[in-house]
VOPAGU-2260 file (C-alpha; in pm, 1 decimal, decimal comma):
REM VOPAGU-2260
SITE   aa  ch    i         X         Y         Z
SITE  UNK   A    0    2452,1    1464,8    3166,6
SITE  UNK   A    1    2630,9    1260,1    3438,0
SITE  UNK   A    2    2348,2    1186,7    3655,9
SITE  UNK   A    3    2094,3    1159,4    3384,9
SITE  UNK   A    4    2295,1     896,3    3156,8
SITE  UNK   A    5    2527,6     683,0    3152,3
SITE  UNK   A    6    2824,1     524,6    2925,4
SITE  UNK   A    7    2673,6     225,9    2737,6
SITE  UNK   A    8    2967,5     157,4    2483,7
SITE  UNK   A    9    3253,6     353,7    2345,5
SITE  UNK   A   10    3479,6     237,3    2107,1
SITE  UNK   A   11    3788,8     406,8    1996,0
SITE  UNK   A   12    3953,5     395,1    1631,6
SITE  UNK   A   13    4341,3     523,1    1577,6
SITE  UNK   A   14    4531,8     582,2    1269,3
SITE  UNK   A   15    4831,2     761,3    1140,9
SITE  UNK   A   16    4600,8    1059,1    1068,1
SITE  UNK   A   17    4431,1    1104,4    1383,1
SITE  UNK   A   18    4180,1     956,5    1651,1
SITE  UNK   A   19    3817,5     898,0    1640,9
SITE  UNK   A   20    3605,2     791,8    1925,2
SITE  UNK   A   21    3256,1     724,9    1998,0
SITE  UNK   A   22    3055,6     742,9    2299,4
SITE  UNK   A   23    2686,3     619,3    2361,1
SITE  UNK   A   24    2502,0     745,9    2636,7
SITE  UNK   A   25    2176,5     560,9    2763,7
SITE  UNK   A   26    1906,9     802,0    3019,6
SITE  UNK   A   27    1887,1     622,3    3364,1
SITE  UNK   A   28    1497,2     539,5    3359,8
SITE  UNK   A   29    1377,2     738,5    3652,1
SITE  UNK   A   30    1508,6    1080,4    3407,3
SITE  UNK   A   31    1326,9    1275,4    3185,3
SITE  UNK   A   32    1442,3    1547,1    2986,2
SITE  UNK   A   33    1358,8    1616,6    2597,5
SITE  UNK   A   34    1572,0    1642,8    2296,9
SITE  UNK   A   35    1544,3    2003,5    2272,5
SITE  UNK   A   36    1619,2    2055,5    2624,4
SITE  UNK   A   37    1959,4    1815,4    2549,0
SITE  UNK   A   38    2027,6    1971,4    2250,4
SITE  UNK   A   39    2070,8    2320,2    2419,1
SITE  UNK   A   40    2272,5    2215,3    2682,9
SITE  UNK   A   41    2534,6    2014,8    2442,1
SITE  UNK   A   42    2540,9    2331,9    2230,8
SITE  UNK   A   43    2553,3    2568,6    2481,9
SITE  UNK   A   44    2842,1    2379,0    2705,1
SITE  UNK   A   45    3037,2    2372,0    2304,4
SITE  UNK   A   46    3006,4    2704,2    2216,9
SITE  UNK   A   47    3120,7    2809,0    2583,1
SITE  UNK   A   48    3440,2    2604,4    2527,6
SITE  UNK   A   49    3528,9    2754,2    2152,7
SITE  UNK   A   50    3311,0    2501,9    1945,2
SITE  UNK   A   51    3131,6    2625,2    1618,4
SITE  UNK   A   52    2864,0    2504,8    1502,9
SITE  UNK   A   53    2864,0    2382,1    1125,1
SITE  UNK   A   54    2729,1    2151,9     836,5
SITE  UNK   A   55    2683,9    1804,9     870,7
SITE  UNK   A   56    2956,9    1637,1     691,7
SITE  UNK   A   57    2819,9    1484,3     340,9
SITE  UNK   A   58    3078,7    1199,7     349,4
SITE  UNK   A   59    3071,3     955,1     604,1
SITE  UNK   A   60    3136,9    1088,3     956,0
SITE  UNK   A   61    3163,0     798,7    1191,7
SITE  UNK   A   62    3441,3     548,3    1209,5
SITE  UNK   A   63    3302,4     302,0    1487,1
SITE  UNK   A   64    3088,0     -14,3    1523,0
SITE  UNK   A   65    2821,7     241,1    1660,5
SITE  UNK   A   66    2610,6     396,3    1348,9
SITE  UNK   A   67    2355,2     596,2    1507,4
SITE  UNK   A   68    2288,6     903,1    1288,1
SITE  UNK   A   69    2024,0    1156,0    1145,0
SITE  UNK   A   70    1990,0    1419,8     929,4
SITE  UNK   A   71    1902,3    1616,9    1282,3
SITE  UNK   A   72    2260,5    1564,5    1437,0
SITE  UNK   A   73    2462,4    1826,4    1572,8
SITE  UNK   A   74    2785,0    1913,6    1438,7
SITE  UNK   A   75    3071,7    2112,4    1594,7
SITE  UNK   A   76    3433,5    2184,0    1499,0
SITE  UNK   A   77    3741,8    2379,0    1612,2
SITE  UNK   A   78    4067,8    2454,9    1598,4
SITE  UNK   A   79    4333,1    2407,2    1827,5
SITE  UNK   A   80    4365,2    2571,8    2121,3
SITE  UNK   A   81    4701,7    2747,4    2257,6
SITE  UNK   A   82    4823,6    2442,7    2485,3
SITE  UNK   A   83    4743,3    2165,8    2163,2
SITE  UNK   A   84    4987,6    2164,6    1837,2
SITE  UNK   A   85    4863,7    2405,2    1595,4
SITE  UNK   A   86    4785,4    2176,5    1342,7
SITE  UNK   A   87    4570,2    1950,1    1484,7
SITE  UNK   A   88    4152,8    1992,0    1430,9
SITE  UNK   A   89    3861,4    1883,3    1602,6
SITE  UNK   A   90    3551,9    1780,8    1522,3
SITE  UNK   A   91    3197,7    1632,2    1724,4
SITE  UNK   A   92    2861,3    1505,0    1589,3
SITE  UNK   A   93    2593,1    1418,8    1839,5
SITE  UNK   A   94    2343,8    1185,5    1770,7
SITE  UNK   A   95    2030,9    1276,7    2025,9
SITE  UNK   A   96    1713,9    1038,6    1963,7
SITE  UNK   A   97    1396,1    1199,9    1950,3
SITE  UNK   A   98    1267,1    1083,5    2286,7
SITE  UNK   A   99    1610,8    1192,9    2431,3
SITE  UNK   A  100    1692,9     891,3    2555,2
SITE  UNK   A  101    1988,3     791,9    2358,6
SITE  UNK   A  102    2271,8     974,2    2289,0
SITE  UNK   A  103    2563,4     939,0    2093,0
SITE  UNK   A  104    2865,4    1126,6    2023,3
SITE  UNK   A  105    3133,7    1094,1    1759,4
SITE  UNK   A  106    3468,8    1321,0    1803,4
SITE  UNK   A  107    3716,7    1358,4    1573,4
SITE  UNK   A  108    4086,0    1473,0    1699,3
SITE  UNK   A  109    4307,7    1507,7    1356,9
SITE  UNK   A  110    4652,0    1587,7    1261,3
């Protein structure tokens, strides 16, 4: 996604129970790509790295100024890995706009 976006905001929100952060990507103009095309790679490079796929959250999963969200967004979790505290978790939902050129993800590092 490098070359075909780039960081537009991010905003990052810490408490004594973990860290959430929020990234929105914008597609440079002179791209093109489509959301299912997007949507394969983010899942794809996840599930590569020991992400699951899973429900949307029903409560409210973003904890940012940025509140871009659909009833389409992807949702990943896992648990730690062998180098990260064993209680810790980890969570990502990814906002991807229908014409693919937004999009926005919200991670979730807990403890």
């Amino acid at each position: 996604m490098k070359k075909e976006y780039a960081i537009v905001t991010n905003d990052v929100v810490s408490g004594p129970g973990g860290r959430w952060i929020s990234v929105r990507y914008q597609r440079h103009p002179e791209q093109t790509t489509t959301r299912e095309e997007i949507v394969s790679r983010i899942t794809t490079a996840l599930q590569a790295d020991g992400w699951q796929t899973a429900p949307l959250p029903s409560g409210r999963y973003v904890l940012s100024k940025m509140w871009e969200t659909s009833a389409e967004d992807l949702h990943f979790t896992r648990r730690a890995k062998s180098d990260e505290p064993p209680h810790w978790f980890f969570s990502q939902t990814v906002f991807v706009s229908r014409d693919a050129d937004t999009v926005t993800v919200y991670c979730e590092a807990g403890w």
